[in-house]
N, C-alpha and C positions, 0 to 999 in steps of 0.2 A: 329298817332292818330289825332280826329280832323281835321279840316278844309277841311272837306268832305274826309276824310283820317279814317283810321282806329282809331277805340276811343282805344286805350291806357291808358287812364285816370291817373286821379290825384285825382278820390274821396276820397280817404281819407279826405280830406280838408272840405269835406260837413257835417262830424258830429261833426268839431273841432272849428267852428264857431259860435259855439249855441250864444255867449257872442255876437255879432254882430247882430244874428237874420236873420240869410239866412241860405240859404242849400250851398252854396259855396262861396268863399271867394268874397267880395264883394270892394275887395283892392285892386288892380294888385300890383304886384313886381315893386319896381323902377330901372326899367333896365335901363342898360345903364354905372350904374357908380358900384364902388368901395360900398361896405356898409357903409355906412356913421360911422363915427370914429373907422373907423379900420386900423390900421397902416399901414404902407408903406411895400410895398413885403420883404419878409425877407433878410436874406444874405444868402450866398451859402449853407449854412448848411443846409438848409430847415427848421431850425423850424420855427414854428409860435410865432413872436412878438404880444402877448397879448393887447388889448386894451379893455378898459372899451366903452360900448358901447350901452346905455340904452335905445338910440334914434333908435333904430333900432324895439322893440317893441313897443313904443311910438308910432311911424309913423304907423304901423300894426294896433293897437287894441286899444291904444290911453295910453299904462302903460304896463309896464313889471308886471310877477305874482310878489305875496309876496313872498317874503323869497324866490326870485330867481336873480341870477346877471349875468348879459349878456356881454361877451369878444368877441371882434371878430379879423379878422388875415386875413392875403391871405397867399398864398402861391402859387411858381411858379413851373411847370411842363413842360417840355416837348412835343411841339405841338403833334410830332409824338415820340410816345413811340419805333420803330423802328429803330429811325434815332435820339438817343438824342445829338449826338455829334455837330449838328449842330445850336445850342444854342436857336434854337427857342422856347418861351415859351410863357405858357399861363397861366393867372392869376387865382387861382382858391378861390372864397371867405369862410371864414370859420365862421363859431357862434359856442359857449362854452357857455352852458348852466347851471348854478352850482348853487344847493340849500347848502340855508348856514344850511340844516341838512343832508347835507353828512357824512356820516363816513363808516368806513373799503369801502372803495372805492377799486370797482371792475377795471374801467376804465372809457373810451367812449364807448357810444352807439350813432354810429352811425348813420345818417336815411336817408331815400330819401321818398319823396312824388310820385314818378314818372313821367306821362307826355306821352312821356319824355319832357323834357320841364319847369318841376316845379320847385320851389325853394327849397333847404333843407335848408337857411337859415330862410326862413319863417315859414316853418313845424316846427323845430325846438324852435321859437317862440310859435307859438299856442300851441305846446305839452307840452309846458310848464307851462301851465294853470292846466293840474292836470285834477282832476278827475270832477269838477267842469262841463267842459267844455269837456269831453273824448279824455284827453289828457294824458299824461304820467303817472302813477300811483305813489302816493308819495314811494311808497317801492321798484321802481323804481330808480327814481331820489334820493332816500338818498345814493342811491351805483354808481350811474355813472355819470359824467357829460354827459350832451346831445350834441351831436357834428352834426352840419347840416352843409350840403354844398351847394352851386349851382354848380350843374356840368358844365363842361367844357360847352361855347358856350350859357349857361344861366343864364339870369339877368346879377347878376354881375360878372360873371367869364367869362370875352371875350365875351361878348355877339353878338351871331347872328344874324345880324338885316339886313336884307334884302327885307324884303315885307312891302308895304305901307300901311299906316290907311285904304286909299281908295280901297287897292286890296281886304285886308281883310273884308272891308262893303258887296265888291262885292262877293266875295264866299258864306259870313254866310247868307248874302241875297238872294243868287242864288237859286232858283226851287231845290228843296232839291233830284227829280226824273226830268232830263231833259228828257222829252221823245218825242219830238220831236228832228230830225237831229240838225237842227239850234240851238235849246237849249243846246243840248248835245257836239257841236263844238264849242257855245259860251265858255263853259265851260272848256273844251280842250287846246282852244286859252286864256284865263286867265290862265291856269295855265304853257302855255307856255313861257309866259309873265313872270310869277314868277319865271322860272326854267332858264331863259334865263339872268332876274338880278340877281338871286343870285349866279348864274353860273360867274357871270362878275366881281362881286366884290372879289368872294372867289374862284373861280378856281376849281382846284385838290384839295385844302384846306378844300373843304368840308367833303370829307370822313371821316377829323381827328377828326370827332364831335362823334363817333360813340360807341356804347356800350363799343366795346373792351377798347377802350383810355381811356374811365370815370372810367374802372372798373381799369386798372393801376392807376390813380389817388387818385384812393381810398385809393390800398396799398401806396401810395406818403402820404395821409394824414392820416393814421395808422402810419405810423413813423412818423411825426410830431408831433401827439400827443404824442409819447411817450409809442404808445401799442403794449405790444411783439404779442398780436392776435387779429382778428376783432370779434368786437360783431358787430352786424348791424342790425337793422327794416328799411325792405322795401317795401315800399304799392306798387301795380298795375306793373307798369312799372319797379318800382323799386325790383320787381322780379326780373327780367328779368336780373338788372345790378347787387342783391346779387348771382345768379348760374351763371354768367359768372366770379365775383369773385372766387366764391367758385371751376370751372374749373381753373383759370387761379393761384391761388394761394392756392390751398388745406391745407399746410401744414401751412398757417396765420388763418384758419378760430377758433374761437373759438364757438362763437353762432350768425348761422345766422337766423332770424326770417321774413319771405318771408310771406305775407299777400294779396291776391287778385292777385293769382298767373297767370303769363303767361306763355305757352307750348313753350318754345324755338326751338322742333320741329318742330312747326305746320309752313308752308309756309306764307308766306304775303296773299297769296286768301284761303287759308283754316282760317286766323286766323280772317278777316274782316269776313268771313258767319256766322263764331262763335261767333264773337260780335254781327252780326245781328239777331244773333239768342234769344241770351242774353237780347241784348232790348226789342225784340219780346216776349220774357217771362216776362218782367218786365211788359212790359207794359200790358200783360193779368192780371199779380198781380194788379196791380194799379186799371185795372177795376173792378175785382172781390169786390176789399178793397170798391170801390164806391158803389157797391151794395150793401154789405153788412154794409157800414157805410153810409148812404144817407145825415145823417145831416150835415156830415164834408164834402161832395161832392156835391156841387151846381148842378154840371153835370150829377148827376146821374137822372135817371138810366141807360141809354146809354152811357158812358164815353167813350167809343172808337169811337163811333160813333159823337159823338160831338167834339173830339180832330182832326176827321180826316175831319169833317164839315169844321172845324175851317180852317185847311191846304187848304180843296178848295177852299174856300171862300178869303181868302189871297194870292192864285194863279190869282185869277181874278179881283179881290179890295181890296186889302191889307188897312186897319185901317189907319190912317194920325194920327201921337200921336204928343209929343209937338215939335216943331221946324222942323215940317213937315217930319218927318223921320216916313217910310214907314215902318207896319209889313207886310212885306213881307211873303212866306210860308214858306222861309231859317228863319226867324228868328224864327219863330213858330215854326217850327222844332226842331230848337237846346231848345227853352225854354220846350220842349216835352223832350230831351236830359238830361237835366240838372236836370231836375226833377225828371230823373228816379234812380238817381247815389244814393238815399237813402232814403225809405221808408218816412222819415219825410217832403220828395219835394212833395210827393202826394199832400198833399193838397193844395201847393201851385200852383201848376199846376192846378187842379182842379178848383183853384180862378180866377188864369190867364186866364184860356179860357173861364170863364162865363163873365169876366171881358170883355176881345176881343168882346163878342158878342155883349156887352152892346156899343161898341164901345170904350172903353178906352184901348189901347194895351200898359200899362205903367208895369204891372206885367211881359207880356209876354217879355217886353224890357230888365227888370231887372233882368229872369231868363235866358233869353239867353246871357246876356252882364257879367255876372256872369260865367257865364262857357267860355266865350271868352276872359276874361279879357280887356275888352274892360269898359272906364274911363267915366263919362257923356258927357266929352268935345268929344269923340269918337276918342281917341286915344287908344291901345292898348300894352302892355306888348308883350316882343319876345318869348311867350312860345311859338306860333306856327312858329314861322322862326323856332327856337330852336328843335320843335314837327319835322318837314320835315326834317333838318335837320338831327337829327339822326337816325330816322325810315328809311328815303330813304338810308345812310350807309351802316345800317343793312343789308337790303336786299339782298340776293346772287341773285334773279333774281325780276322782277317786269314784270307785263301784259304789255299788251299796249295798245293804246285808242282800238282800234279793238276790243282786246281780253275782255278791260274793259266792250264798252258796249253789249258784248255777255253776260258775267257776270249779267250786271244791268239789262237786259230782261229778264232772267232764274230767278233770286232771286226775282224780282218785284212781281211776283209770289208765288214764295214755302215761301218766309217770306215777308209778308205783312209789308208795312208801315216802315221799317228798312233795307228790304232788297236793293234797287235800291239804297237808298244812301249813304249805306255803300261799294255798288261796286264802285259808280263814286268816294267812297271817296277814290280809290287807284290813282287817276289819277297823284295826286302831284307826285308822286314818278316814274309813267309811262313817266313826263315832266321834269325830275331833273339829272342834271350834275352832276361830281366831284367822281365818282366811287362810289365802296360798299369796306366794312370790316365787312364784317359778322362774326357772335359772335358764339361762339364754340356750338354744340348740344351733351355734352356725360355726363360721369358720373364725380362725383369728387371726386377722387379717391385717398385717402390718408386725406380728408376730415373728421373734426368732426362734428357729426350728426347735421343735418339742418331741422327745424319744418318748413312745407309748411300749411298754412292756408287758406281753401277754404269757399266760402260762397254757398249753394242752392242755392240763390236766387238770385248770383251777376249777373246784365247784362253787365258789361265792361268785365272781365276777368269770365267767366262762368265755374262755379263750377268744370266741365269735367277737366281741365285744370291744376288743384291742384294737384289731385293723378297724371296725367300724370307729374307733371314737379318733383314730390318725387319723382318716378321709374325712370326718368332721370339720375335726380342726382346719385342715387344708395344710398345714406347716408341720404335719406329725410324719416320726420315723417309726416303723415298728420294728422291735425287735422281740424272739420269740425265742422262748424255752422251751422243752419239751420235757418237761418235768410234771412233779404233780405236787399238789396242795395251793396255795393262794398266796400269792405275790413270787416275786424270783432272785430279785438284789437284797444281799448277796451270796444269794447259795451256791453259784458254781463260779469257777474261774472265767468262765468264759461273758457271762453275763456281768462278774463284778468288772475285765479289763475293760468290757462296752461303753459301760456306765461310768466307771470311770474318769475315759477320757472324755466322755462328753461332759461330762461335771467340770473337769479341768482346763480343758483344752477349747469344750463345741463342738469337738469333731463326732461325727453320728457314723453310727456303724453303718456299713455297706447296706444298700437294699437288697431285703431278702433275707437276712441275718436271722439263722436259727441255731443256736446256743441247745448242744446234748444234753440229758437227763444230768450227768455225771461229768 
């Protein structure tokens, strides 16, 4: 996902941040180290040595919730889950989340944000703001401690850091449709660039970032905790990593809860058209909403026509905002991006590009710096080392520049305005070392039942994709929203009592279960 690569996403994070007042986390992850106050890797045992560890929300959101206490832990795994006998390990960091009105405690509920790339240490944190901020629901948290991780290869679990401040300015900046040769080869040769250092530092070692390895980690941190089954919520990507658990360990799962699902069938170039197609839909919502709400839409009444203004006009003279730093039409782009991830970005996008025209491109800097994780100072978090990393893994085969821009001329085309650069976004993966470990596509078999959660109106993971990844599984229930933006729990009543009780109880909502906008 990302970095002109397939969006995978991490929306979830865009409706858990209302307390901050952005549509996405406006924080990046402090990669690189250890969670701050959390003990030293354990002993051979594998459990997690508990620390108190309150500066960890602190740094996030500026305070942990009430009447919630924050522990955190690492723990060590196994680079290659293949080969453990060869001592190699990798630090995997962990958050415990505990309200002090727990009782008859179920377990862990486990979570991933997805990405891939994102932090569960961090998700973990927001979601534990409660309902206030649609986050974990207090009847919820009175029966499980919340358990987030960074998976292997992010943030603070061994983190993957191999691309530059400066490489990454140059992608999110780059002609978001290179349609000239020369454009198109620039782009090629950056990401040859990238695939060439991060080939040098980590070798064959790269593969070992890849779904299959995070999803054994998982079962690693299921026994550490102390839980004979997993419960798990996992947004977007982190589909992807609860059914490859749920294949590789059927007879651990207890309740897994898969939201903003992705089709583990679908190929790398069938699954980037589907996400282009998804934006493509979002972004017709968007303008609809503009017409039909004009007051909250500066841009209206042509909102697509002013967003896409906006793109040519910053291909030929990009805005100069403070400290000379260019909106380019890559940045435009991604702030067009970021805004779509959840009905509430509308308007801010909306702002952004009236804003752009006025000449101040400071909205469109915040909404694209926002979903890049990129700092004022213009430094950046590893979720995208982290993102290429284990998407390119994944992949049993990948295009190649050729094959790519045959792609990004056909889709230019049949999906306007999404489609060109979601083709070049395969390019990372068409320029990247260190092999693949592609993640299983069957049913999970011996499995107890698993609710998959779609959204209409999602553009990252697009609706089609939910019932497809139930009938995969063979033990999947679907249940659907009819909402818009990416992921669904817990934004309506109707979707929070479903989820719920299968979280509490196992009980799965009725077949056919479709949950109103409102």
């Amino acid at each position: 996902m990302r970095l002109r690569f397939r969006f995978l996403v991490l929306g979830l994070l865009a409706g858990l941040l209302a307390l901050a007042g952005c549509t996405v986390p406006v924080v990046a992850p402090n990669s690189g180290g250890d969670v701050r106050g959390a003990a030293p890797a354990p002993a051979a045992s594998g459990q997690p040595n508990w620390r108190p560890c309150p500066d960890v929300p602190a740094q996030l959101v500026g305070r942990g919730a009430r009447g919630m206490s924050y522990d955190c832990a690492t723990i060590k795994v196994p680079q290659d889950w293949a080969d453990k006998g060869n001592g190699q390990t990798f630090d995997i960091a962990l958050i415990r989340v505990r309200s002090d009105k727990q009782h008859d405690r179920i377990g862990s509920l486990l979570v991933n944000p997805g990405g891939p790339g994102a932090s569960g240490v961090n998700l973990a944190v927001y979601l534990s703001f409660g309902a206030a901020f649609q986050g974990i629901p207090e009847e919820i948290t009175n029966r499980f401690d919340i358990v987030g991780f960074d998976p292997r290869g992010v943030d603070r679990s061994s983190p993957v850091e191999c691309i530059s401040d400066a490489q990454l300015d140059e992608s999110f900046g780059y002609t978001p449709d290179p349609v000239t040769q020369e454009q198109f080869d620039g782009l090629v040769n950056l990401n040859k660039s990238i695939g060439q250092e991060c080939g040098a530092k980590y070798g064959d070692k790269l593969k070992l970032f890849s779904t299959v390895q995070t999803a054994r980690d998982m079962d690693a941190i299921r026994t550490a905790v102390g839980d004979q089954k997993m419960t798990y919520l996992g947004y977007s990507y982190g589909t992807l990593l609860g059914a490859t658990y749920a294949q590789l360990f059927p007879q651990n799962v207890r309740a897994l809860v898969l939201d903003g699902a992705v089709d583990p069938r679908q190929n790398f170039v069938a699954g980037s058209e589907s996400q282009a197609k998804g934006f493509a839909l979002a972004f017709d919502n968007f303008a609809k909403w503009c017409d039909s709400t004009p007051a909250q839409c500066p841009i209206a009444p042509d909102a697509k026509a002013a967003v896409n203004t906006a793109i040519e006009k910053a291909e030929v003279s990009p805005v100069t905002g403070a400290g000379g730093r260019k909106a380019t039409s890559g940045w435009v782009f991604y702030a067009v991006i970021s805004s779509l991830y959840t009905q509430s970005g509308w308007q801010a996008l909306a702002s952004a590009i009236k804003s752009l025209e006025g000449g101040d491109p400071a909205e469109v800097f915040q909404l694209a710096d926002s979903y890049a994780e990129r700092d004022p100072s213009g430094h950046y978090s590893n979720l995208f080392d982290a993102n290429i990393a284990v998407n390119c893994a994944d992949q049993r085969t990948v295009p190649d520049a050729n094959q790519v821009r045959t792609y990004q001329n056909q889709w230019r085309s049949s999906i306007p305005m999404f489609g060109a650069p979601l083709a070049v976004g395969m390019l990372p993966c068409s320029e990247w070392p260190g092999g693949h470990d592609p993640y299983p596509t069957g049913p999970a078999t011996g499995s107890a039942p698993i609710l998959v959660v779609g959204t209409t109106g999602d553009p990252a993971t697009p609706y089609a994709q939910a019932p497809a990844l139930a009938n995969m599984l063979g033990v999947g229930r679907l249940l659907t929203w009819e909402g818009e933006g990416h992921t669904a729990y817990p934004q309506t009543e109707c979707i929070t009592s479903a989820v719920n009780k299968y979280l509490l109880n196992q009980t799965l909502p009725p077949e056919g279960t479709r949950c109103p906008a409102k």
